[in-house]
N, C-alpha and C positions, 0 to 999 in steps of 0.2 A: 334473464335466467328463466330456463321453463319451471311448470310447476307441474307436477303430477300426485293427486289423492290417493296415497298407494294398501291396500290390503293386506295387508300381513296375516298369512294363516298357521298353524299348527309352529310355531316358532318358538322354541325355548328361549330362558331368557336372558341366558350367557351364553352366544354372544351377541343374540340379535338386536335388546333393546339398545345396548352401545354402537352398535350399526344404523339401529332407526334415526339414532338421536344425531349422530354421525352424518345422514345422508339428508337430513331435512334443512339444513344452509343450502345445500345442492339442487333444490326442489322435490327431493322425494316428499313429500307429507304424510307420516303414519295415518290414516282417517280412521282406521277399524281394523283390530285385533284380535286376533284369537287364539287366546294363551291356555296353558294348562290351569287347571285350579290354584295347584299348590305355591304358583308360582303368579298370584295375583296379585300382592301386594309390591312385590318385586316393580311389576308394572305401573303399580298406582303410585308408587314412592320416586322413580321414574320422571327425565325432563317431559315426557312424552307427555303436551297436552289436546286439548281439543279434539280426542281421539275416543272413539266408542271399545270398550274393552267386553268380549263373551269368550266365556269358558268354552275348551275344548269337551268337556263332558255332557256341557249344553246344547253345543252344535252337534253332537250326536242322535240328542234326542227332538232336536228339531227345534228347541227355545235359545233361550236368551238373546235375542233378537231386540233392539232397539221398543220400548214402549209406542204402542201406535203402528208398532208398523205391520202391515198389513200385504199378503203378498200378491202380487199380480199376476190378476189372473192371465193365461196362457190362450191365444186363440188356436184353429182349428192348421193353420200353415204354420204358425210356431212351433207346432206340435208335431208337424211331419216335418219338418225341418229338425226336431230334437227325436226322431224315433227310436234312431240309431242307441243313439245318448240311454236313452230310458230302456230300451233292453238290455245294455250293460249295465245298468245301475239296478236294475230287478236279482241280476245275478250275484251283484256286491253287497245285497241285503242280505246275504246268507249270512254274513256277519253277525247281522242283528236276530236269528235265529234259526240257533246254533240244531235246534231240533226239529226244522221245517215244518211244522202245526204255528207257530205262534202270529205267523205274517202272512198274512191273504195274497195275492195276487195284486187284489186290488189295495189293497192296504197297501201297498207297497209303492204301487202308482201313484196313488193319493200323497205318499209322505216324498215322493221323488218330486213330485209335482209343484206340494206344497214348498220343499226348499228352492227348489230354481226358481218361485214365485217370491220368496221370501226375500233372496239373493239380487236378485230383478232391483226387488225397493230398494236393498243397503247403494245399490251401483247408482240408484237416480240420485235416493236422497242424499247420498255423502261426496258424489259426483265423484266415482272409483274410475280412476285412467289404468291403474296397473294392479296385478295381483301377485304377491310374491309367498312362493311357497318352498318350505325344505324338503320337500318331499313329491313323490307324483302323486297328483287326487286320486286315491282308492278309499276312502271312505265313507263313501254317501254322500257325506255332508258337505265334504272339501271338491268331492265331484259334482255336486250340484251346481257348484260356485264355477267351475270350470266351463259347466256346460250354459251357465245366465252370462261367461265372459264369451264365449262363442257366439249366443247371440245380439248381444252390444259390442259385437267387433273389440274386447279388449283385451291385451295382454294379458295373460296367465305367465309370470314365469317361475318355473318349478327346478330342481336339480336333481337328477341322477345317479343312484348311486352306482357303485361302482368295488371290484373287490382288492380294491389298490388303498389301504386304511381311511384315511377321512379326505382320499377324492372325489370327488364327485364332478357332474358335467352337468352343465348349465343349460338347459333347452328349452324353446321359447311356447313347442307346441308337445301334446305328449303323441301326437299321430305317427311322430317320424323322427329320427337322430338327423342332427345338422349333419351333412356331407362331407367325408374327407376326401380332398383329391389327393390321390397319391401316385408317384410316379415312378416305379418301383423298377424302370430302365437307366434310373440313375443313380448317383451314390445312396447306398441304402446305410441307412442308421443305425444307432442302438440307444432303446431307452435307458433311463436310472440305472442304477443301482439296485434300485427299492424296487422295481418294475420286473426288473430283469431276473430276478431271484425268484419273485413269484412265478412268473412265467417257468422257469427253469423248475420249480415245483410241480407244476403239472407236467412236466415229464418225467417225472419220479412218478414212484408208489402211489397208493390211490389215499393210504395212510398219512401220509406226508402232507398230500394237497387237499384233505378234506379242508371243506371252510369253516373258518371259526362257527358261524351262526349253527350250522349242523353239528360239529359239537357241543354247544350250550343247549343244540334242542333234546342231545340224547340223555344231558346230563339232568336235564330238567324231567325225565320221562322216568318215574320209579317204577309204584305200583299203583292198581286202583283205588285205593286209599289216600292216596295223595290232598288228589282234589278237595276233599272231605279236610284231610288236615291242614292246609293251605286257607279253609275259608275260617276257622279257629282258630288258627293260628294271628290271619290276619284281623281277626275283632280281638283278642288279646293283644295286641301291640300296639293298636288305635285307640283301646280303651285306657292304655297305659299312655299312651303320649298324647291324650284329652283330643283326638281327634274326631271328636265328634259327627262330625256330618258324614265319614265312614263308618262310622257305630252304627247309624241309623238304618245308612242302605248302601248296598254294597255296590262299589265302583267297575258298574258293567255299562253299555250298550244296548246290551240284549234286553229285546220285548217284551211286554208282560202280554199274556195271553188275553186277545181281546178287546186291547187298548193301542191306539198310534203311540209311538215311543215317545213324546212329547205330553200325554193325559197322565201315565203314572206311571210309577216306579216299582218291580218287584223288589220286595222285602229280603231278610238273609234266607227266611227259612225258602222262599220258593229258590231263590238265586242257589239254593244248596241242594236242592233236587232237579233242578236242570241241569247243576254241575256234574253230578253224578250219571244221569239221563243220559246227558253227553260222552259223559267217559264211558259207560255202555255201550254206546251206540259207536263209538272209537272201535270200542273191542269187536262186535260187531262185525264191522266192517273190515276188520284185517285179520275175523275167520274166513270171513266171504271171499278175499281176494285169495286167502291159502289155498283155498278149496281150486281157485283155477289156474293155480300157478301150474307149469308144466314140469314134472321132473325130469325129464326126458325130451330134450327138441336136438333135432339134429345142428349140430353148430358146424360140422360142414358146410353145410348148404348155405346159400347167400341171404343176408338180409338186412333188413333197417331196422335201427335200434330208437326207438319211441321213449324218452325218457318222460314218464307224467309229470306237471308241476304241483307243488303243494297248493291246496286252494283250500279255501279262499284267501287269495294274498293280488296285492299288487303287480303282480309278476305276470299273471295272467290275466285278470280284469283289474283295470284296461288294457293294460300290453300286449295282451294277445285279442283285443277287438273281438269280432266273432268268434273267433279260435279259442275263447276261455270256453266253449264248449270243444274239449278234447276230441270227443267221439265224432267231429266234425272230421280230424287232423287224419283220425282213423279211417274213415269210410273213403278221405280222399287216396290213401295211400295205396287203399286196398282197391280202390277203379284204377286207380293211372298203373302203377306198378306190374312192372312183369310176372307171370304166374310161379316162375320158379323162385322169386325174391320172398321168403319170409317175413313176417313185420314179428318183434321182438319187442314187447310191452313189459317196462318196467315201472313198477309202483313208487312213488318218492316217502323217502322212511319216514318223513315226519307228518305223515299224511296219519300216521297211526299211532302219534304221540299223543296222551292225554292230557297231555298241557298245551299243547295247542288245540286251534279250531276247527281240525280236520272234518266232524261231524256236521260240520254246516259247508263242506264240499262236496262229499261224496254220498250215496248212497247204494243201497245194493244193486237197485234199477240200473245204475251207472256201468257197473262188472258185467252185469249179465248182458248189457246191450252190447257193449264191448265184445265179449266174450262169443256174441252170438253172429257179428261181422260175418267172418270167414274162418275156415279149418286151419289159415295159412296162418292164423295169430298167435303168439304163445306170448304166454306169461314167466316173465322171472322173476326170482326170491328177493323183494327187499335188501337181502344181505346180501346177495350177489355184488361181484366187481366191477362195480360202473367201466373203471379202465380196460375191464377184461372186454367187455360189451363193446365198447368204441373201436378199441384195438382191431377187430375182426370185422366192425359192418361195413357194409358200403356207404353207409351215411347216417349219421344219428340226427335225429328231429327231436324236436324242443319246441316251446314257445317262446321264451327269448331266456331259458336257463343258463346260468353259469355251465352248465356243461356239455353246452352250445358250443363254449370261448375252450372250453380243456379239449374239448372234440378237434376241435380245428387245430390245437395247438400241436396234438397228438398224430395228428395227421389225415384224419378221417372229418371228410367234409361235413358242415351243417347243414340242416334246414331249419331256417327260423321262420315260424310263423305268427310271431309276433313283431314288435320294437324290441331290438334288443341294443346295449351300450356299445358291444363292438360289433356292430352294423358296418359293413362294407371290408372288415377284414377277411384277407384272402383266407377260401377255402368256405365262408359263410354267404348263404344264399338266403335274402330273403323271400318269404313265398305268401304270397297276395291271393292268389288265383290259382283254378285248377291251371292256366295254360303257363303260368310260372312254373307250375311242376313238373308237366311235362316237357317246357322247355329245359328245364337244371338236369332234369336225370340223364341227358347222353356227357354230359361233364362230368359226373363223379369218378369216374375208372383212373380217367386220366389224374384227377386233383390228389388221388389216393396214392398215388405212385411219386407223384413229382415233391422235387424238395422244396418247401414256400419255407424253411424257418428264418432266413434272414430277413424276409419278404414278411412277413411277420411282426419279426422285430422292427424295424420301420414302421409299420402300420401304427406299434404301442408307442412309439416316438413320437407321431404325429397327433396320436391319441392322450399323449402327455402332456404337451404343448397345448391342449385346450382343459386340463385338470384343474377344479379350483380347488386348492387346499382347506378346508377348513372343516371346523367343529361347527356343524351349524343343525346337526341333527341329532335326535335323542340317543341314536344308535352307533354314533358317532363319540359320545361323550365317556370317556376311562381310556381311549385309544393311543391318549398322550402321544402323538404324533408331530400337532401342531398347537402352538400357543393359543392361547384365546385372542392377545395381541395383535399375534398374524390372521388370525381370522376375519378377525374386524375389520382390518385394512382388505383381504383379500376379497370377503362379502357385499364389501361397499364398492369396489371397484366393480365387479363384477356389475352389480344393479345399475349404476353410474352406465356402464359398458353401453349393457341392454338400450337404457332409456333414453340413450344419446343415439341409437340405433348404430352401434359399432361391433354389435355382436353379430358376426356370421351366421344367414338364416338358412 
């Protein structure tokens, strides 16, 4: 029987600790975990032994790290071997501050540095063969770990999500979707049920197919006053249910000015004026982009429809690589692209939600560089109809957004320039390179016109067929879909799959 030390990171603990415990007769061995706070003792009560357990709140801020351990330092080819790595992770720290003054440049080097040096030690000392995660690394801290298994050659496997309830896809590296081959000259399929309904969704109304998460984020978006009652609100319910170590300091990420996120901690009262700082700086920014929306563009005329992603989120760094700089996506469209082709920039509406992080994605620099491209660029309103937008262009670009996947559905071809989950469905291109682009754009006319829906459906067939069903993520958990039961069995096989190398690379 092999044996593999395996890493478990950001994993809640229904259902994975019955999955850990599950998989170690098998040779998986939990060696080192990284659970939520709340959900510590959960773990410690747990068969799991001989296993080093740190908080997800601590791997944010750079601790809870093994006593002694100390992290390795990095030489001069390690380091251009990881440069890539360390430029995206510069731009994932917008995260950790939210108001761009709190994190240097080099502060930021220094704590990217210091975790992939940290992660280096956990791999030698616990002797880590495999890394398993419910999520893609976007957090610094979960990407550091990513970026110390790239250079000891080790397995990272992470899952996918997907907007098919608690499917997800299983993928070994996060550079690239495993490949579907499809042969779409032969009997073509149809997915579920459950697949099939969705899909059929996005061809309906735009009301219809919004995605749950867009509604919870508009529901969550009141007024600026929020933030303020949210952070009172939340010390009176922790002081009522003797939750102490939330009473103290309030459960963020974000940096105290001055300090690496690992030396201290801001207090409520700062944590309350950044809050605010931020929801400012929201507003802000979604005067700045009113001011350049266009009321007026000829929607005659031909163009590409530029949907922006919400950032800072996972969607774009990592999945969009270089491309989480947007303004990159633009400058390319606007050299390859024919003079009479419009580009049609549209703003993503949770970008100027105050309960999200919008304010550590965007700032005004961002609009005006944008804005200042080319005459051929126009902006549209927030509330504008995505579908109406798609409907009419010659091709909508994304980084790897869901409405990338409605674009295609709808009949107007993609460009994805990032990974995205339905990579190689017809009508979606992905684009690497300027000579990518210019090789896709004599194909759009044609894809525009032709019928692919069956060709399609097939594709979500074959995309089915590799679905793992289960609850194994936080965002995943109320969607009553799948048993915790079937999870267990389905999570475990899956890892089984992987580490017996039966999983499709």
């Amino acid at each position: 029987m092999f044996k593999k030390n395996t890493l478990f990171i950001c994993c809640i603990a229904e259902p994975w600790i019955k999955v850990m415990e599950e998989l170690k007769p098998h040779g998986i061995t939990p060696s080192y975990v990284v659970h939520w706070r709340d959900e510590k003792e959960l773990y410690l009560n747990s068969t799991i032994d001989n296993c080093f357990f740190q908080s997800v709140e601590d791997a944010w801020s750079g601790k809870g790290f093994p006593d002694n351990n100390t992290p390795i330092p990095l030489d001069e080819e390690q380091l251009k071997s990881i440069a890539w790595y360390e430029s995206q992770s510069l731009i994932m720290m917008g995260r950790l501050d939210p108001t761009e003054v709190r994190m240097t440049t080099s502060t930021r080097q220094y704590f990217f540095r210091d975790l992939v040096g940290y992660w280096l030690t956990v791999i030698q000392e616990k002797d880590i063969e495999l890394v398993v995660s419910p999520s893609i690394p976007h957090r610094v801290f979960d990407y550091a770990l990513y970026v110390a298994c790239k250079i000891k050659s080790i397995d990272y496997l992470s899952f996918q999500l997907t907007p098919f309830g608690s499917n997800s896809l299983i993928i070994p590296s996060i550079e690239g979707m495993p490949e579907i081959h499809a042969d779409y000259q032969g009997e073509l399929e149809k997915p579920s049920e459950e697949v099939l309904n969705r899909v059929n969704q996005i061809l309906a109304d735009y009301k219809i197919a919004i995605p749950d998460y867009m509604k919870a984020h508009a529901k969550n978006n009141k007024s600026l006053l929020k933030p303020i009652k949210k952070i009172y609100n939340s010390l009176s319910r922790n002081l009522r249910e003797g939750n102490i170590y939330k009473f103290k300091q309030p459960n963020t990420y974000w940096a105290k000015f001055g300090y690496m996120p690992f030396e201290n901690k801001m207090g409520w009262l700062e944590y309350s004026i950044v809050k605010l700082c931020h929801a400012l700086k929201v507003k802000q920014l979604e005067k700045a982009y009113s001011k350049i929306v266009s009321s007026h563009w000829d929607k005659s005329a031909p163009y590409i429809f530029v949907a922006l992603h919400y950032q800072p989120e996972e969607t774009s760094c990592p999945t969009g690589g270089s491309y989480a700089d947007q303004l990159l996506i633009i400058q390319l469209l606007n050299e390859v692209l024919p003079l009479n082709i419009n580009i049609i920039v549209k703003e993503h509406k949770s970008q100027f939600y105050r309960d999200q992080e919008g304010s550590a994605g965007r700032n005004k620099l961002f609009y005006n560089r944008m804005s200042a491209i080319s005459q051929r660029i126009y902006f549209d309103s927030v509330d504008s109809d995505p579908f109406a937008l798609i409907d009419d262009a010659i091709a909508t670009v994304t980084v790897s957004g869901t409405i990338g996947w409605e674009s295609a559905i709808r009949g107007t071809p993609t460009l994805n320039f990032g990974r995205a989950w339905y990579e190689g469905m017809p009508r979606v291109f992905r684009i690497r390179s300027k000579s990518d682009l210019v090789n896709t754009l004599p194909k759009l006319n044609d894809l525009k016109t032709k019928d692919l829906h069956n060709e399609i459906l097939h594709f979500h067939k074959l995309l089915e067929d590799r679905f793992i069903k289960a609850t194994h993520y936080k965002s995943f958990v109320g969607k009553n879909d799948v048993s915790i039961e079937d999870s267990i069995q389905t999570l475990k096989n899956a890892v089984l799959s992987h580490s017996k190398g039966k999983l499709t690379q």
